[in-house]
C-alpha positions as CSV (number, residue, x, y, z in Angstrom):
1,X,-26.5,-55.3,28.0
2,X,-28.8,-52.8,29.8
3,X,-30.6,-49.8,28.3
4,X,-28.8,-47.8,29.8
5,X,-25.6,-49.0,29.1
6,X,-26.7,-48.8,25.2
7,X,-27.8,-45.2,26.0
8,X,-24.3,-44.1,27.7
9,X,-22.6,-45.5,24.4
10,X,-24.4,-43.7,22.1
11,X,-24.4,-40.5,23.9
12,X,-20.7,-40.7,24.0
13,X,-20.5,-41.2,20.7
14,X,-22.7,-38.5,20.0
15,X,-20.7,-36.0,22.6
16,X,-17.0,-37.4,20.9
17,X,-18.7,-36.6,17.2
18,X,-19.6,-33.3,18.7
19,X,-16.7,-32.6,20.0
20,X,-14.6,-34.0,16.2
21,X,-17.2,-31.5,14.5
22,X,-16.6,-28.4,16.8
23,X,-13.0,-29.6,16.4
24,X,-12.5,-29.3,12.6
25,X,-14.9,-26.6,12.5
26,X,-12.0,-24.6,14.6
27,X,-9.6,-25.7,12.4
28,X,-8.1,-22.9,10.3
29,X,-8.9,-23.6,6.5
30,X,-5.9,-21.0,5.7
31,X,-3.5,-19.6,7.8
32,X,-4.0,-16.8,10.5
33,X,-6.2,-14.2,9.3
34,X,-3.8,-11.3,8.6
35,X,-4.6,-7.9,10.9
36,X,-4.9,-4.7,9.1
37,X,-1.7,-2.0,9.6
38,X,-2.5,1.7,9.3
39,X,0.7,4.0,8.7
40,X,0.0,6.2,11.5
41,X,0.3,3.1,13.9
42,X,3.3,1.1,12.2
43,X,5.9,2.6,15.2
44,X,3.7,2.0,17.9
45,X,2.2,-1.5,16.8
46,X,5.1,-2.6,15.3
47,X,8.5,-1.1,16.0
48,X,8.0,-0.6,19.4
49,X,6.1,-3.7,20.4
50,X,9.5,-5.9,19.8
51,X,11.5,-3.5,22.4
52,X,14.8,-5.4,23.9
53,X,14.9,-7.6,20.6
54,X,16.5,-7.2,17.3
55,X,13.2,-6.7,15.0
56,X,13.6,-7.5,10.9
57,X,10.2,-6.3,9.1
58,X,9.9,-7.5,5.8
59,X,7.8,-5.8,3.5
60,X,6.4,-7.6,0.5
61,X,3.7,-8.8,-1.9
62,X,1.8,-12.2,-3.1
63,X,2.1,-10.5,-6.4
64,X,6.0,-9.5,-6.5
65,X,8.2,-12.4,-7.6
66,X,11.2,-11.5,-6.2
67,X,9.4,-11.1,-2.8
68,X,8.0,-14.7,-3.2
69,X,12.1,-15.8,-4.2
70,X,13.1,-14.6,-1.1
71,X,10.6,-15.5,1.4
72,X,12.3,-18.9,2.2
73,X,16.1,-17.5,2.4
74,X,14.1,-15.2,5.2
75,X,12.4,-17.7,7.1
76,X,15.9,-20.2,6.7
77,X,18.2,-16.9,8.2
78,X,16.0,-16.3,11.2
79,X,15.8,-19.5,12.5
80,X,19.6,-19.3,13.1
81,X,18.6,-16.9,15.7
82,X,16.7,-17.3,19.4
83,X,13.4,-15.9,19.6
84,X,14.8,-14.2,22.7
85,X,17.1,-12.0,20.2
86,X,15.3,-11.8,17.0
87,X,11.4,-10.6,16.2
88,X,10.4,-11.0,12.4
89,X,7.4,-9.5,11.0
90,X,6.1,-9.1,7.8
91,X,3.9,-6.6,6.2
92,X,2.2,-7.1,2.6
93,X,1.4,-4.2,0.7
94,X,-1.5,-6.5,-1.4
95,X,-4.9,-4.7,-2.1
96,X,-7.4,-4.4,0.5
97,X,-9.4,-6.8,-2.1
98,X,-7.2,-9.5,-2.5
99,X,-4.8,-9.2,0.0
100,X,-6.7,-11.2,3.2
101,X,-7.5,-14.3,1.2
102,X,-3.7,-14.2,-0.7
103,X,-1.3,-13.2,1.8
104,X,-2.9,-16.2,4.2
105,X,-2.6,-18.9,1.5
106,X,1.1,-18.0,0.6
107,X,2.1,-18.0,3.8
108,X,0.8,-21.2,4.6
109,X,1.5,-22.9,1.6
110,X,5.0,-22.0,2.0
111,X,5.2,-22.6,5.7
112,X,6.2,-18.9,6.8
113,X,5.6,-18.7,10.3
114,X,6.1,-15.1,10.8
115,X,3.1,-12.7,11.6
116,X,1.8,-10.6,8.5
117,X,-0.1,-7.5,8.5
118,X,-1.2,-6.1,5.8
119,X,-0.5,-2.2,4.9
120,X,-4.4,-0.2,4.8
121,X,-3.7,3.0,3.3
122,X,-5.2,5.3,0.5
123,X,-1.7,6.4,-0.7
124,X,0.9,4.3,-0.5
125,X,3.1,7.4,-0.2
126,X,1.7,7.8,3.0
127,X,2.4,4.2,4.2
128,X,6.1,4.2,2.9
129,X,7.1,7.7,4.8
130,X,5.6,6.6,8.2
131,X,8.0,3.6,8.0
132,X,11.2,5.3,6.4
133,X,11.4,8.5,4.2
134,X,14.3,6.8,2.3
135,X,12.5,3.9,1.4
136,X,11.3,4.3,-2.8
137,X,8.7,2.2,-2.5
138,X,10.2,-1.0,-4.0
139,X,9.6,-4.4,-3.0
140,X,11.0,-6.7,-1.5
141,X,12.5,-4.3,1.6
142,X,13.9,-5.3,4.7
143,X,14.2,-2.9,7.7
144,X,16.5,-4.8,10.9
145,X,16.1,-2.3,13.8
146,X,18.8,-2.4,17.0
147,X,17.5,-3.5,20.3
148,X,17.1,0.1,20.8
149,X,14.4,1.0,18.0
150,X,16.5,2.3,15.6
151,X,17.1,0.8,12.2
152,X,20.3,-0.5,12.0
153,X,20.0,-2.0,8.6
154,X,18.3,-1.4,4.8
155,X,17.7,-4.1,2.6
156,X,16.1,-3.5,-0.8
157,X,15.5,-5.8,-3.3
158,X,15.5,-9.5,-3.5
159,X,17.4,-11.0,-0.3
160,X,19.6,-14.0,-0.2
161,X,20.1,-16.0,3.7
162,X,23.7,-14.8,3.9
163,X,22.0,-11.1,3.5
164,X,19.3,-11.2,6.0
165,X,21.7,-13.5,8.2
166,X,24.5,-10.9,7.9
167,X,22.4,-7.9,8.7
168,X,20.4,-9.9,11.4
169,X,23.8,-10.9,13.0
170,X,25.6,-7.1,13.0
171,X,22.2,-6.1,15.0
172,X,22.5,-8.7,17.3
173,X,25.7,-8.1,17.9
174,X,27.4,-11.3,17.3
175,X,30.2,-12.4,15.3
């Protein structure tokens, strides 16, 4: 075999363990890295960004159990639904400290595929009355807005998939 021949095998080999290295480098050690959600712009950035879909936000915490229960009965309800009718989100309320390294792992671990945020406020009274003045405070809680913005449905506490299927399908609007 030639030199050069010898040469073009090694710098492919070189250019395909490039290429494997930049590969797994890319290659998400946890799951999306969750974006930071002020209260002044949960309408704008989250409400209104869904417009034309039903939207269920789900607001929880790595470190509340019944928000952990419920998480798969969640994910199981809205994939009975098209993603042309139903937009799930989900914020955590976990500390700024622990929150972007937890709320990444859970999520992957248990295969949620929904987009988190996580809530970034100094009162946490401040956070719960930008997203509904009747809401105590207690997690889990479920808001399902209408296709027109408006919340069409209150959950509060821990969910089963006949609730969030239930309230999913009365905003939809099908039987």
């Amino acid at each position: 075999m030639s030199r050069s021949g010898t040469s073009a095998r090694a710098g492919g080999a070189a250019a395909a363990l490039l290429v494997a290295l930049a590969l797994a480098a890319g290659a998400p050690a946890a799951a999306e890295p969750v974006k930071h959600l002020l209260p002044e712009d949960y309408a704008r950035r989250i409400v209104a960004a869904k417009g034309g879909r039903v939207l269920l936000v789900n607001f929880w915490a790595t470190w509340c159990e019944p928000c952990r229960e419920e998480m798969p009965s969640l994910v199981a309800a809205a994939k009975r639904f098209p993603s042309k009718d139903l937009a799930v989100v989900l914020v955590s309320l976990d500390s700024q400290k622990t929150g972007p390294a937890q709320v990444p792992k859970f999520l992957k671990e248990q295969k949620v595929p929904f987009v988190s945020w996580l809530a970034k406020t100094r009162d946490p009274q401040d956070f719960i009355d930008a997203v509904d003045r009747s809401w105590d405070g207690s997690l889990p809680y479920t808001l399902v807005y209408g296709r027109d913005g408006k919340i069409a449905a209150r959950l509060s506490g821990l969910q089963s998939e006949a609730s969030f299927t239930e309230a999913i399908r009365k905003a939809v609007g099908t039987k």
